[in-house]
N, C-alpha and C positions, 0 to 999 in steps of 0.2 A: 514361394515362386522363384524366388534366387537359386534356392537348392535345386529344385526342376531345372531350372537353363544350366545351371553347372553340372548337371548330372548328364543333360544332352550334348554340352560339349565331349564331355569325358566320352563319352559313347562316339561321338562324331569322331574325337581324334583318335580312339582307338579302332575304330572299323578304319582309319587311314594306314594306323601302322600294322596290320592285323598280316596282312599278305603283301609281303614286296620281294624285292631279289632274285623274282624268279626269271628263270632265262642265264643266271650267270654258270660259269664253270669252271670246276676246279681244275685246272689244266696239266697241272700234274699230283700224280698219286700224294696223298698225305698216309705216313706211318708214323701209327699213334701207339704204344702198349698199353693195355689195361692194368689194373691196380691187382692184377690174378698173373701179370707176366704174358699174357697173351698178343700178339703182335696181329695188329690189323690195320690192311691197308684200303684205301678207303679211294675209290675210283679206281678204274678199269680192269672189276671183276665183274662176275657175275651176279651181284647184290644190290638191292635196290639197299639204300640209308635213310634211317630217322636219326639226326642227331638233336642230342638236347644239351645245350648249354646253359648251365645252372649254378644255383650257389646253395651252401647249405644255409648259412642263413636267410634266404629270403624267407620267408611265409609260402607266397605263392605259391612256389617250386616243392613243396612239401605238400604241401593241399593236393596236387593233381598226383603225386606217384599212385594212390591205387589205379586209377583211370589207367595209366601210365603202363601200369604192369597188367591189367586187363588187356590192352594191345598187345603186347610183348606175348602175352600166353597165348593168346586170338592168331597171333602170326611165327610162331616159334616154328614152324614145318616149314616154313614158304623161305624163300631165297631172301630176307629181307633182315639188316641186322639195326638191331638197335642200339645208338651209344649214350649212355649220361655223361659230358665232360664237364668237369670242375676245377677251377685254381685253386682250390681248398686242397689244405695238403691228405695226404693218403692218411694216414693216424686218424686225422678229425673225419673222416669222410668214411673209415672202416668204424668207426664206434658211434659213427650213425647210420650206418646200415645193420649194427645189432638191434638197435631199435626199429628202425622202418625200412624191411626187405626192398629192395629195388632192383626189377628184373633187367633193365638194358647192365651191358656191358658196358662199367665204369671206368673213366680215365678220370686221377686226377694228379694233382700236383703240375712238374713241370709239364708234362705231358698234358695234360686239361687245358693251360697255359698255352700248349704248342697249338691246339686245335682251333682255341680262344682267337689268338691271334693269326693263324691261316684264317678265319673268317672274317677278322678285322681287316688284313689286306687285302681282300674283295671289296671293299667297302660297303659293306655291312653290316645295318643298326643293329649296336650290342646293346639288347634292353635284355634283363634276363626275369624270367627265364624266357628261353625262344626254344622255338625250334628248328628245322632245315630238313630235308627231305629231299634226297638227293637219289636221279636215277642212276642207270647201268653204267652212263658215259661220264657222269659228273657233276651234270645241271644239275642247279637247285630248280628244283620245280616247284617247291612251295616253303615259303619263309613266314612263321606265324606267333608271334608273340604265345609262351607259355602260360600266361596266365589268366588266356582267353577260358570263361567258362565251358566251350564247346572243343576245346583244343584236340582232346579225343577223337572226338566226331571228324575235324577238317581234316586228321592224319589218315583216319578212316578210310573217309572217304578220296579221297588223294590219293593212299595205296591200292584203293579198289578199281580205281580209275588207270592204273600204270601196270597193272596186272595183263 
């Protein structure tokens, strides 16, 4: 019985933390590079954003990349660009992607760091992994903890809704 009420809380507080943030906006463009030298600027182009803020050691964050990169392939023609950021430095973050391919475009080190913390001074909950989903003009229009079982599905569904 105890296991059941704490399993219902766990569920109660995470559908609390699951979607929040949204409505805020990034006011001015963020320029991130990737771990490939590629330079992206992130607000006020033409692309809608998923970004994913992650760690390589968590579990979770590991669990979801096929899912992860099943969107990524699902949306690779449309206007819409995917980022992995990570504070894991570039070294450790390239000799695990020999193991486990990860199709968003990766930032990590300082630059994972830079993005890490432009979303800390929005003041928003850094649980990782998360994600953000960000439209044309900057809003976050959906903020959803990554290591929701459906986390797929809500970005899905959210980019099919903004199209």
């Amino acid at each position: 019985m105890r296991n059941l009420l704490i399993k219902y809380i766990l569920i109660f507080l995470g559908s609390i933390l699951l979607v929040n943030a949204t409505g805020q906006n990034l006011h001015e463009p963020i320029i991130v590079k990737t771990i490939n030298d590629e330079t992206i600027k992130i607000n006020g182009t033409k692309n809608l954003y998923v970004i994913y803020l992650w760690k390589i050691k968590v579990e979770k964050s590991i669990n979801e990349i096929e899912s992860l990169n099943q969107l990524a392939k699902k949306y690779e023609a449309e206007n819409i660009t995917f980022i992995a950021a990570t504070s894991d430095n570039i070294d450790k973050l390239n000799e695990f992607l020999i193991e486990t391919p990860f199709l968003y475009k990766q930032i990590a080190g300082k630059e994972g760091k830079k993005l890490n913390k432009e979303f800390g001074n929005n003041k928003i909950m850094r649980i990782f992994p998360r994600h953000y989903i960000l439209d044309k003009s900057g809003n976050i229009i959906k903020s959803a903890i990554g290591s929701c079982p459906t986390i797929h599905e809500i970005i899905e569904e959210t980019l099919s809704e903004m199209k």
